[in-house]
C-alpha positions as CSV (number, residue, x, y, z in Angstrom):
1,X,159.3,84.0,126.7
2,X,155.3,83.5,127.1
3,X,155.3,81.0,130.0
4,X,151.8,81.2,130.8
5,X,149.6,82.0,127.5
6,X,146.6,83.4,127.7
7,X,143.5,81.7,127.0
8,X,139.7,82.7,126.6
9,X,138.0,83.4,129.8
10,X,136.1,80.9,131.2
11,X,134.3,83.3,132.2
12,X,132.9,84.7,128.9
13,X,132.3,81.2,128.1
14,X,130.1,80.5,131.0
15,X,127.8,83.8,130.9
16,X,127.7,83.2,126.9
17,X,126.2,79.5,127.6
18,X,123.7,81.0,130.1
19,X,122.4,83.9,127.9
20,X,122.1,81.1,125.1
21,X,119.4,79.3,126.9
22,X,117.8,82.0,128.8
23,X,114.7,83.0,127.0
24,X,114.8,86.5,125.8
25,X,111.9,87.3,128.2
26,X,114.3,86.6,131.3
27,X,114.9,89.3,133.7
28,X,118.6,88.8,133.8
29,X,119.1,88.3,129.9
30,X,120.0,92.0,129.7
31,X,122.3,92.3,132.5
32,X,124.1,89.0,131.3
33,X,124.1,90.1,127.9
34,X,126.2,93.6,129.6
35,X,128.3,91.5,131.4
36,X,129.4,89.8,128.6
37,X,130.0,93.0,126.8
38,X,132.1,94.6,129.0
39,X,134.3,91.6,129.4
40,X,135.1,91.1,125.7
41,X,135.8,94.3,126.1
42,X,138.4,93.5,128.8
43,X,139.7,90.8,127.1
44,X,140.5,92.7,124.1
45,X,142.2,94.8,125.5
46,X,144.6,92.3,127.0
47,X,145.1,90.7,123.9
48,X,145.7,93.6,122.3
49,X,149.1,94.3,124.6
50,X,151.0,91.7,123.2
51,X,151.8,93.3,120.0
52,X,154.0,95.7,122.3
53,X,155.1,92.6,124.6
54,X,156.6,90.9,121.8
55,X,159.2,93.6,121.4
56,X,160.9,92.3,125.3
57,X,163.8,90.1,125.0
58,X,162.8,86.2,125.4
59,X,165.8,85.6,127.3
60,X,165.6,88.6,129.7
61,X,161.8,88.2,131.1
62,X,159.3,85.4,131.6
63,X,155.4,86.4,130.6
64,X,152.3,85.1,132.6
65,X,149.1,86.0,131.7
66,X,145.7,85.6,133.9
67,X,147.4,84.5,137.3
68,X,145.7,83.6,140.0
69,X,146.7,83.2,143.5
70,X,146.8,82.4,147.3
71,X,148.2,84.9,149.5
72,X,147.1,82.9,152.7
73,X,143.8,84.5,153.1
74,X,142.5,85.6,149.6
75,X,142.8,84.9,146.1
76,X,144.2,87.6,143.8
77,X,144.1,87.9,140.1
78,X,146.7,89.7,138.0
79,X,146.1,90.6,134.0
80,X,150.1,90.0,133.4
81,X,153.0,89.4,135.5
82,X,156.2,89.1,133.9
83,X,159.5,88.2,135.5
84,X,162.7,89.0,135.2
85,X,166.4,89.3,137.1
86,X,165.9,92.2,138.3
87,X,162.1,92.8,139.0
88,X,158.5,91.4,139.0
89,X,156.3,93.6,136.3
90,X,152.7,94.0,137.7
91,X,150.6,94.9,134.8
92,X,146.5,95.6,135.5
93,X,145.1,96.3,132.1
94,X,142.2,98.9,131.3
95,X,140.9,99.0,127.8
96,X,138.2,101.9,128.8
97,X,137.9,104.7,125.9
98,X,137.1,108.3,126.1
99,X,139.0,111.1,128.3
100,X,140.0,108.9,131.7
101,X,140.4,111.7,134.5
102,X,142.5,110.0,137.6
103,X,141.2,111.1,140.7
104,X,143.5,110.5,143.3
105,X,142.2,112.9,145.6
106,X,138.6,111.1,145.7
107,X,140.2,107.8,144.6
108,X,137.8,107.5,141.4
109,X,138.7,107.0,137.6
110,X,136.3,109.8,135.9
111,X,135.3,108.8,131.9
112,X,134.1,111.1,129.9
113,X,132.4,110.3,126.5
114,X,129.5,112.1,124.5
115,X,129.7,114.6,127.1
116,X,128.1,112.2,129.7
117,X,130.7,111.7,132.7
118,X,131.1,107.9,134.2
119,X,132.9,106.9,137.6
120,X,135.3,103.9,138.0
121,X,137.5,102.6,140.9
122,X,140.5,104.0,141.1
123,X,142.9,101.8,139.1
124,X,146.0,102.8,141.5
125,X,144.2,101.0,144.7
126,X,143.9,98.4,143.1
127,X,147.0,97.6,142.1
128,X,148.5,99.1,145.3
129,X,147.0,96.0,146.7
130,X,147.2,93.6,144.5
131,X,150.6,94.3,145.0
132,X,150.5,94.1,148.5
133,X,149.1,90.6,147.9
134,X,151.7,89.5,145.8
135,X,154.3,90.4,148.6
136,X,152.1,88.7,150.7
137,X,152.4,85.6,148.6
138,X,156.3,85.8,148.1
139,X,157.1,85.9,151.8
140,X,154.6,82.7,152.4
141,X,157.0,81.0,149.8
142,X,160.0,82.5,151.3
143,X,161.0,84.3,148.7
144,X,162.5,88.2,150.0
145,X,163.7,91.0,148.6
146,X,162.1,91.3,145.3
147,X,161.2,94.8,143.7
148,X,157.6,94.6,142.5
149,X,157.1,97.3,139.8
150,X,153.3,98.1,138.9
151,X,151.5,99.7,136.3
152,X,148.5,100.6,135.1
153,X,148.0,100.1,131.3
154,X,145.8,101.8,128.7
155,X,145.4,99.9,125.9
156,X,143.4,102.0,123.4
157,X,146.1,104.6,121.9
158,X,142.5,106.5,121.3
159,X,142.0,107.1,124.8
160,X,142.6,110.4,126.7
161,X,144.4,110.4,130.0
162,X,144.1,113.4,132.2
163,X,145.0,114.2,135.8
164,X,145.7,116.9,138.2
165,X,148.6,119.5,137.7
166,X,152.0,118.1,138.7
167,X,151.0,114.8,139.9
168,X,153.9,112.7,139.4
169,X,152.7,109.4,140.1
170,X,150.0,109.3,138.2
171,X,152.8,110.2,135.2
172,X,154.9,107.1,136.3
173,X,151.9,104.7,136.9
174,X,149.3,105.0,133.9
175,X,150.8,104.5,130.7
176,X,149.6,103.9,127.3
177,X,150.5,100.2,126.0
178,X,152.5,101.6,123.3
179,X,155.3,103.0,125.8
180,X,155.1,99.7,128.0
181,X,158.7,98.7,126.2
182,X,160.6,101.7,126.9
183,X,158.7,101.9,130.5
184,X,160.5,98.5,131.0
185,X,164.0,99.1,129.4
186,X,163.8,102.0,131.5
187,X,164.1,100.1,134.6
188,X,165.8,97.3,133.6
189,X,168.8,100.0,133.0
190,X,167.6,102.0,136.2
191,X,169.2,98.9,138.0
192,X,172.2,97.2,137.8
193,X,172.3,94.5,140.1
194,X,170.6,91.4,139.4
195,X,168.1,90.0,142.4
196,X,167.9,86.5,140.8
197,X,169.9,83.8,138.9
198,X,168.7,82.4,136.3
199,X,168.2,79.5,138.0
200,X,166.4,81.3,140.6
201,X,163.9,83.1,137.8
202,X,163.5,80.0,136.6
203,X,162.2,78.5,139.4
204,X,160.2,80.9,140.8
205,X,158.5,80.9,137.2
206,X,157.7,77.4,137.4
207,X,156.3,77.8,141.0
208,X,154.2,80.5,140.4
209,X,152.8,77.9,137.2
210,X,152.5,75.0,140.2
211,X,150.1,77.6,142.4
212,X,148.2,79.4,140.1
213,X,144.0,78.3,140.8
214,X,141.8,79.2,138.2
215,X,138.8,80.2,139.0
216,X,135.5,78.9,138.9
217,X,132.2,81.0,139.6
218,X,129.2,79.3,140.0
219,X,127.2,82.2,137.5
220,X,123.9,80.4,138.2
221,X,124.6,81.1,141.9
222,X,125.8,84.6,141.4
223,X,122.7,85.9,139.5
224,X,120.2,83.1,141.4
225,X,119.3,81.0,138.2
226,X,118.4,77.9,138.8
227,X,119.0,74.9,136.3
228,X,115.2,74.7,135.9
229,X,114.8,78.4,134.1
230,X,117.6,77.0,131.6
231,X,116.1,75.9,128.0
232,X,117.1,72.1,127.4
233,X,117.8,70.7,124.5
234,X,120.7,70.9,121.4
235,X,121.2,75.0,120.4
236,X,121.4,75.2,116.1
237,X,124.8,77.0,115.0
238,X,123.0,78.6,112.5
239,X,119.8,80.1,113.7
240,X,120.4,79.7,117.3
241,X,117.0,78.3,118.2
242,X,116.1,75.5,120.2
243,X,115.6,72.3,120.2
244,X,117.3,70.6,117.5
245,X,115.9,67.2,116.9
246,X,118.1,64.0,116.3
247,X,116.8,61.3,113.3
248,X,119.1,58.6,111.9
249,X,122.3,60.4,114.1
250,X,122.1,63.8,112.5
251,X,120.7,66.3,114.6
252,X,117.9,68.5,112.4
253,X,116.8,72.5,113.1
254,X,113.1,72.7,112.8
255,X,113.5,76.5,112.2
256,X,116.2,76.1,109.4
257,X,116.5,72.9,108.8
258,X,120.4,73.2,109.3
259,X,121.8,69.8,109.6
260,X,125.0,68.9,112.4
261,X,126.5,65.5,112.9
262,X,127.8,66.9,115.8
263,X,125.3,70.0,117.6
264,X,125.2,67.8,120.6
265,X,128.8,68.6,121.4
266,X,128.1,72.3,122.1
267,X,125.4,71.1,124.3
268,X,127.4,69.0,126.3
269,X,129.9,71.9,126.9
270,X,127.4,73.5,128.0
271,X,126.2,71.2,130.7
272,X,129.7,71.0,131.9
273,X,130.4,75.1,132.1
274,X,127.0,75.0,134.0
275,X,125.7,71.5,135.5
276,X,128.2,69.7,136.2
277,X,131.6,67.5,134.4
278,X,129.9,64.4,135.2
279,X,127.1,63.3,133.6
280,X,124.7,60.2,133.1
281,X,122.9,58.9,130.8
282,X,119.0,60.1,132.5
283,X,120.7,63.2,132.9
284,X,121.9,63.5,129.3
285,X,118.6,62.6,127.8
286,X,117.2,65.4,130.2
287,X,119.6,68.0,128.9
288,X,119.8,67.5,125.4
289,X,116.0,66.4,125.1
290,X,116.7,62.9,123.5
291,X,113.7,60.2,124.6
292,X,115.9,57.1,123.6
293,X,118.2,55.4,126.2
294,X,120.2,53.8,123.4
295,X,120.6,56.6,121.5
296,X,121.8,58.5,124.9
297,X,124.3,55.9,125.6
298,X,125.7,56.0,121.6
299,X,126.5,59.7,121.6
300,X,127.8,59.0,125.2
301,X,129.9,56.2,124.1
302,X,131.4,58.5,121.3
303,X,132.5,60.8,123.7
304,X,135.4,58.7,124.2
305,X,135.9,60.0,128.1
306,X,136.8,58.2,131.4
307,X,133.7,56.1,132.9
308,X,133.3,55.1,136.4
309,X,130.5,53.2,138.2
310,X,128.4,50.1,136.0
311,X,125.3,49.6,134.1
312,X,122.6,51.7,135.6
313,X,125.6,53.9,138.3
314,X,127.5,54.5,134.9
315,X,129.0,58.4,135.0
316,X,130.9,59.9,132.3
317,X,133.4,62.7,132.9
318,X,133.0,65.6,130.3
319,X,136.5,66.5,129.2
320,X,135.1,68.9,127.0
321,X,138.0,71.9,126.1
């Protein structure tokens, strides 16, 4: 069963609300406008493995997608981790297409695609210590002798795998998503002896739910752009140009002349991926370009969200999904 589902990064969300208000002419438009790429790319991938998860028994494993943790000194993320009786499933995800040549002798994943060759990190560090991490994590929740079993998984059925001659672990770690099934049955057979009860798997399920962090990157911080270099106002749906202009409550595109109800709500999630989840009404009028104090504290109002503070010290708190 799909304990943790998995969700659209917050990630993509972020970058996609800085690139929409980053004039073209920025100097990091492009390189956010990559970033974004490749992790749509990523994320694709991902979702495209759980055609071939939901051939597992619902009874027999537990499925967590995107989890985050604390080993006592570091975060660590991991694409998929499912549980069951008898093992923990590590899963890192790759949805890279081309010929993908593993390197274990340099420790480099080699692409090769219109005859131009591209290098990676080697896949198989990286969930040699992600696993490490995840032992790590267990024993700081005393939990012992539990088989973690990783592997590295291909997602495109397009995609070439190549390594050297007779390298065996290569064979057993980097799989195509297709045989990830069988890969599992395999082992669930391989062993006979069940680790946990179901009680057990059931609560070690739930705590790994209870200490999974998300994460939050500060993207403005990471790529050193500052609020000020972000273009204010309400974005139009339909032309993407800014800023819309609000008469009579309907917001109006000056470009297109589209006409929203409701444009400043994309606005607002904005400020709240970016700025901040608290907002007040000065700062609202800043953002979304709106000269009227009343008509700030209307849309605000409509927001329906949990207020703190009075009159003039009034913030709202953006529960924006």
């Amino acid at each position: 069963m799909i304990i943790k589902p998995r969700k659209y990064p917050i990630a993509i969300r972020k970058l996609k609300a800085i690139q929409g208000r980053l004039s073209q002419s920025h100097p990091k438009h492009e390189i956010i406008r990559e970033n974004i790429a490749k992790r749509i790319v990523g994320y694709n991938g991902e979702q495209s493995l759980d055609y071939h998860l939901s051939f597992l028994d619902e009874k027999t494993f537990h499925i967590m997608h995107d989890v985050r943790l604390f080993d006592g000194k570091h975060y660590f993320q991991i694409d998929t981790l499912i549980l069951s009786r008898k093992f923990i499933y590590l899963l890192e995800v790759k949805n890279i297409s081309g010929t993908l040549f593993v390197d274990n002798q340099f420790n480099q994943l080699i692409r090769t695609q219109n005859n131009t060759k591209e290098a990676f990190l080697d896949p198989l560090i990286q969930v040699e210590r992600q696993c490490n991490q995840l032992n790590k994590w267990l024993k700081l929740h005393k939990i012992r002798n539990l088989q973690i079993k990783s592997l590295i998984v291909i997602s495109s059925p397009r995609t070439i795998l190549e390594t050297f001659p007779n390298n065996e672990k290569i064979h057993q770690k980097v799989i195509h998503s297709a045989k990830l099934p069988f890969k599992m049955k395999y082992f669930e057979e391989s062993q006979e002896k069940n680790l946990l009860t179901e009680n057990q798997l059931n609560k070690l399920s739930k705590l790994i739910i209870e200490k999974h962090t998300p994460g939050n990157t500060d993207y403005l911080e990471l790529y050193n752009i500052s609020d000020e270099e972000l273009q204010k106002g309400v974005i139009c749906s339909n032309c993407s140009s800014l800023p819309m202009e609000i008469n009579r409550g309907r917001w109006i595109c000056k470009k297109c002349y589209f006409i929203s109800k409701d444009a400043h709500l994309s606005a607002l999630e904005d400020y709240s991926l970016l700025i901040s989840k608290e907002i007040t009404n000065t700062q609202l009028r800043t953002f979304l370009k709106i000269p009227s104090i009343y008509m700030a504290n209307k849309i605000l109002t409509s927001l329906k969200v949990n207020v703190t503070g009075k009159n003039k010290g009034r913030v709202y708190h953006l529960e924006i999904d």
